[in-house]
C-alpha positions in Angstrom: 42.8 105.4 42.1 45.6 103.2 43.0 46.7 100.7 39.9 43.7 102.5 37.8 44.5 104.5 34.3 45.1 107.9 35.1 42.0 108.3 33.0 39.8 107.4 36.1 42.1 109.7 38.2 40.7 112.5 36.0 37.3 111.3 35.9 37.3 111.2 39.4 38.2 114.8 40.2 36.2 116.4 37.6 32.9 114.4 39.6 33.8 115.7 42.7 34.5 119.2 42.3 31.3 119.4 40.0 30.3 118.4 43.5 28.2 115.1 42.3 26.9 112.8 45.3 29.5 110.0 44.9 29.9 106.4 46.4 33.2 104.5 46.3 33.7 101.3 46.3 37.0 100.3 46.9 39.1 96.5 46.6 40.2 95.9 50.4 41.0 92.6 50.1 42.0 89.7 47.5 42.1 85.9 49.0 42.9 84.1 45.9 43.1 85.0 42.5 41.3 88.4 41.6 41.8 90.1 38.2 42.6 93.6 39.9 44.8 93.9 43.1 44.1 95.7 46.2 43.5 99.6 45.7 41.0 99.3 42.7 37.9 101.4 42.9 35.4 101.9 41.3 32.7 105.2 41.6 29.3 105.4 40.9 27.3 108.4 41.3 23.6 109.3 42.4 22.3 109.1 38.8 24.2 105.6 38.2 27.0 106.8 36.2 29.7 104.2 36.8 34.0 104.9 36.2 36.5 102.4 37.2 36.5 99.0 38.5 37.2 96.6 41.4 36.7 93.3 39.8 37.3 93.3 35.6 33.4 92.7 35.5 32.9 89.7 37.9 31.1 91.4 40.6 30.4 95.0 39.3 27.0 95.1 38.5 26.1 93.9 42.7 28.5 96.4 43.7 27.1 99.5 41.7 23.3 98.6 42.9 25.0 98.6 46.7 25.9 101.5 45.9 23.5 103.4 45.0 21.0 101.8 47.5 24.0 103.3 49.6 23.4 107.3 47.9 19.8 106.4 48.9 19.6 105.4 52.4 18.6 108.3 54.8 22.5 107.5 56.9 24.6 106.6 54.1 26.6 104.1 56.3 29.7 102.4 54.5 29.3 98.8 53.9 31.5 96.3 53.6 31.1 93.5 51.3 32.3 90.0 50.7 32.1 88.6 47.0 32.9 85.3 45.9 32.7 81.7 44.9 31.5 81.0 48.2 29.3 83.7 48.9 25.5 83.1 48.6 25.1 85.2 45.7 27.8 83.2 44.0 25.1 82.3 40.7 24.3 86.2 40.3 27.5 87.5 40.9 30.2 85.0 41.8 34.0 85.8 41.0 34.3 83.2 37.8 38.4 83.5 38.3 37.8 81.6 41.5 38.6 84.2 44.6 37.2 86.1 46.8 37.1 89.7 47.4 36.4 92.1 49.9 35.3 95.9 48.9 34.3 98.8 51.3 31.5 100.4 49.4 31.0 104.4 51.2 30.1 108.1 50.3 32.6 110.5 49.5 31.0 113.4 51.5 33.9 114.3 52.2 35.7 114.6 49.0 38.9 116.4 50.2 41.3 114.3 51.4 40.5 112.2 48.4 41.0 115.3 46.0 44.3 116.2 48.4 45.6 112.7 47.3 44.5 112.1 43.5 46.4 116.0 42.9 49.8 115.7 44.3 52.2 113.6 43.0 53.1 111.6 45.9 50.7 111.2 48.5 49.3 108.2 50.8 45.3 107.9 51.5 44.1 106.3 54.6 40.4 104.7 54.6 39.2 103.0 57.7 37.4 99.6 56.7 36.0 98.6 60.1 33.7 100.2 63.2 32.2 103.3 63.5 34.5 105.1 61.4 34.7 103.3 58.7 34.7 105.1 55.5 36.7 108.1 57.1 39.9 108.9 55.1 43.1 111.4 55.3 45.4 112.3 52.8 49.0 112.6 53.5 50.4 115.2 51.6 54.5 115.6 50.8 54.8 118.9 52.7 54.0 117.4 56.1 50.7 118.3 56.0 47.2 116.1 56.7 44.0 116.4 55.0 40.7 114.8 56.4 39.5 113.0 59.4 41.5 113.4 62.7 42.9 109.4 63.0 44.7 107.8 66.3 48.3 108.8 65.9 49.4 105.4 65.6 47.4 105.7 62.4 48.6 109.1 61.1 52.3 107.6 61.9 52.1 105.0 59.8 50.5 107.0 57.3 53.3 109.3 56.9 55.6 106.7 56.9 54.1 104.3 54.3 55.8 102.9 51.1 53.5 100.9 49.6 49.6 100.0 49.5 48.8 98.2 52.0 46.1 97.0 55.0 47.3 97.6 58.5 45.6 96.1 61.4 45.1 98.4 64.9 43.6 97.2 68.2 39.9 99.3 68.6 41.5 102.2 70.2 44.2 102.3 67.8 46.9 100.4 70.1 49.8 99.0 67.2 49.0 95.5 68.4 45.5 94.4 67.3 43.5 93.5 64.8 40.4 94.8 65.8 40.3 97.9 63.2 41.8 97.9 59.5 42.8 100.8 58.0 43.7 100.4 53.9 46.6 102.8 53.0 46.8 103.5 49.3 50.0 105.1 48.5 50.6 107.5 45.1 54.2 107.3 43.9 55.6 109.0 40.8 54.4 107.4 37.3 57.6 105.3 36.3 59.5 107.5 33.4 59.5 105.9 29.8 62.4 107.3 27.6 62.1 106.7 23.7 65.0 107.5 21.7 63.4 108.5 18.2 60.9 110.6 16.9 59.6 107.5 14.6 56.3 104.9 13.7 57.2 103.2 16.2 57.7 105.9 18.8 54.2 106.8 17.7 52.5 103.6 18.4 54.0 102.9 21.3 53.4 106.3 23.6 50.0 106.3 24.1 50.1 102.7 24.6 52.4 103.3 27.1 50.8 106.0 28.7 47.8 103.9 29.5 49.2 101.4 31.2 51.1 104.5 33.9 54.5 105.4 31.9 55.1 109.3 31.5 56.6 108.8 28.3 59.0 110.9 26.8 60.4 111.1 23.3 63.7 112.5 22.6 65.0 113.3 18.8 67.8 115.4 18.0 65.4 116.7 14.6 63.5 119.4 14.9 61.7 118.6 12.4 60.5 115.1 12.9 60.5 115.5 16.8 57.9 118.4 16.8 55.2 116.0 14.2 51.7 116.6 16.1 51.3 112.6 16.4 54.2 112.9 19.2 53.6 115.5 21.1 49.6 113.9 21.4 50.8 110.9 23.0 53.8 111.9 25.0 56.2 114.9 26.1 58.9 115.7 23.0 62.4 116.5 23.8 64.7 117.9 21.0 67.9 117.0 22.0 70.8 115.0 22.0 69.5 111.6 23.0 72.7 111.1 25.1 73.4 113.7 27.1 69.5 114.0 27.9 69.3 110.3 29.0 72.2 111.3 30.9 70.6 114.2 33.1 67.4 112.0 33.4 68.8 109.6 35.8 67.0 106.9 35.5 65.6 104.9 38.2 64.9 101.2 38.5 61.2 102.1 37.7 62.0 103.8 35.0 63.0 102.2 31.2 64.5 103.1 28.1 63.9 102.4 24.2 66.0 103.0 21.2 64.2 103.3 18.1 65.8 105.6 16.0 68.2 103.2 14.0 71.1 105.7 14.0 74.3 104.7 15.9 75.5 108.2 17.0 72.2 109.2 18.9 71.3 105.6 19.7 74.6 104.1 21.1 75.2 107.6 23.8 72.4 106.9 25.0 72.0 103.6 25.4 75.8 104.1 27.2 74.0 106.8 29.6 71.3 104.2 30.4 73.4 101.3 31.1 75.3 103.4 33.4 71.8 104.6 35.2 69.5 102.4 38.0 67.1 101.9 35.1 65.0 99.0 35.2 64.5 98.2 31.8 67.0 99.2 28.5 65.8 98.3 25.1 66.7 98.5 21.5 65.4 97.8 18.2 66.7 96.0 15.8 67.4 93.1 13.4 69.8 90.4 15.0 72.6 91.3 13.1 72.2 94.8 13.6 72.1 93.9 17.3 75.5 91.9 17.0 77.1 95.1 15.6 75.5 97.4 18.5 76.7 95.2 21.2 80.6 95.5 19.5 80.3 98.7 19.3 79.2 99.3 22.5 82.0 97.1 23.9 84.6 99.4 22.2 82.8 102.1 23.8 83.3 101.6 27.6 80.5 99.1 28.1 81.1 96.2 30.3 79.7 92.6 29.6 77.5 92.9 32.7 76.1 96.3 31.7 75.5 94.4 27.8 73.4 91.3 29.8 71.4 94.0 30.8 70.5 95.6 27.4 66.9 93.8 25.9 67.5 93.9 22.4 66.5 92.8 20.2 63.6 94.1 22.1 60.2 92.6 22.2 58.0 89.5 22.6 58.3 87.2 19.8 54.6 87.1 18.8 55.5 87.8 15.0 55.1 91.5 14.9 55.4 93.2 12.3 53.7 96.9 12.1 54.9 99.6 14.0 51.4 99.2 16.5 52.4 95.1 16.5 55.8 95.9 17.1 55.0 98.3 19.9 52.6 95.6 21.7 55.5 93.0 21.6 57.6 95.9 23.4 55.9 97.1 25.9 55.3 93.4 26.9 58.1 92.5 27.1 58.9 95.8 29.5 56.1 94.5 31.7 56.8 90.7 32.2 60.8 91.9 32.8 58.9 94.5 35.6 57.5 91.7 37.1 59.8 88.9 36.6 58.3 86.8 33.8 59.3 85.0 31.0 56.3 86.3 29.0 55.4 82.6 28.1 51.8 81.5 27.1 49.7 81.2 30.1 48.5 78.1 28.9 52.3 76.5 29.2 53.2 78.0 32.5 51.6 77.1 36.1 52.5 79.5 38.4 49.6 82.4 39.8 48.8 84.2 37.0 48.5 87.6 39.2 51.8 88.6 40.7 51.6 88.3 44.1 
């Protein structure tokens, strides 16, 4: 659920209130370099039917025949299961990236707290990984309120007050200090906002793109009549507006970015005002580099300041030669996601650092 497309969220709850016999299998534990992080699950159901990953392919095929020799077994008991380069079954299904991975494989016979946590907005999920309660889970929920097993309130504290996905480590009867028992808290945050400032090709190509990869996209136009085109409203929520005073009122956070694409200085330059002046994490424009020159002057004259203008990505985009609107809006968006996660966007093949952030 946790760093899945929101895809396999839906997938997820449609199996389990058509109450199908479900197994999860779900990435504890990463040593080394691992194409999905800590969080990824994948389900598999009693007739095979497989959604989501833990691996990117490595290991998936092991990991769906554990579990459903899992649905099978007379107990169901969770099992916990070590994959790697040097694990025995490294020739049938090694990791080829090179780590090693750990993934608790159990039966959602209880599938509440994990419906609880997939339909609220903000939630944390607690499984226990180790000893006779592994597999158990409870959802925290934002009004207070638990959903699931009854766990040690050390446990339940520390679920209420988590942040981020994480393993913590208890002693066996729950003391703070130990190690003895891990419990994996997956934690559900608000899907970061993308604002696009034009109803254009562009616009078009990029939503659903960006809706894939977690953005609630939005696309503001101040024309009726190019804003409410069917191909926008598919891919993303349609604002007609006034870019600027909606950017304005949307107070963006550092999670949350900003585009201009509509090419006309009186909606473009408000807003991109109203998101320099906003916690947004990422502000971008459009544009040929002369046009950029002249956006940045005018922009100045505006109110801007030179550390709000270092700020502004534009013009935005990887240079990877793009040049149609879907080319264009791949250059974009990864450029939004190496700044997210503080990379140049160079080749891999030039650079040495981990290729997974860390």
């Amino acid at each position: 659920m946790i760093g899945v497309a929101a895809v396999h969220d839906d997938v997820a709850r449609a199996w389990l209130r058509e109450g199908r016999v479900v197994a999860e299998a779900l990435l504890v534990a990463v040593d080394g370099s691992s194409p999905l992080t800590a969080g990824a699950t994948m389900l598999v159901d009693a007739d095979g039917a497989i959604e989501g990953s833990v691996s990117g392919g490595c290991v998936e095929s092991a990991v769906a025949q554990e579990a459903m020799t899992l649905l099978a077994s007379p107990d169901r008991r969770p099992r916990l299961r070590r994959y790697g380069i040097s694990d025995d079954l490294a020739g049938e299904a090694g990791l080829t990236c090179g780590g090693t991975v750990e993934v608790l494989i159990h039966a959602l016979d209880d599938p509440g707290p994990t419906l609880a946590f997939l339909d609220a907005p903000v939630a944390a999920l607690a499984t226990v990984v180790d000893g006779p309660d592994a597999g158990a889970r409870v959802a925290a929920l934002p009004d207070g309120t638990l959903a699931g097993a009854e766990l040690h309130p050390n446990m339940v504290r520390d679920l209420r007050g988590a942040a981020r996905t994480g393993m913590r480590r208890y002693g066996a009867s729950g003391e703070t200090l130990g190690t003895a028992t891990r419990v994996f808290v997956a934690v559900r945050a608000p899907r970061p906002r993308l604002l696009v400032v034009g109803a254009t090709d562009f616009s078009a190509a990029l939503a659903p793109l960006a809706r894939a990869v977690g953005w609630d996209v939005t696309i503001c136009d101040a024309r009726p009549a190019f804003a409410r085109a069917d191909r926008f409203a598919r891919a993303a929520d349609v604002e007609v507006s006034p870019p600027g005073p909606f950017v304005a009122a949307a107070r963006l956070r550092e999670r949350d970015a900003l585009l201009v694409f509509s090419h006309d200085p009186k909606h473009d330059e408000p807003a991109l005002l109203a998101a320099l002046a906003s916690d947004a994490g990422f502000v971008g424009a459009l544009g040929s580099r002369r046009t950029d020159a002249d956006r940045r002057a005018r922009l100045l004259a505006a109110g801007a300041t030179p550390e709000q203008l270092a700020r502004l990505h534009s013009p935005c985009g990887l240079d990877i030669g793009a040049r149609t609107p879907d080319e264009t809006a791949l250059s974009v968006l990864a450029e939004i996601i190496a700044a997210r996660n503080g990379r140049p966007g160079s080749s891999l093949r030039e650079t040495t650092d981990p290729i997974h952030p860390r």
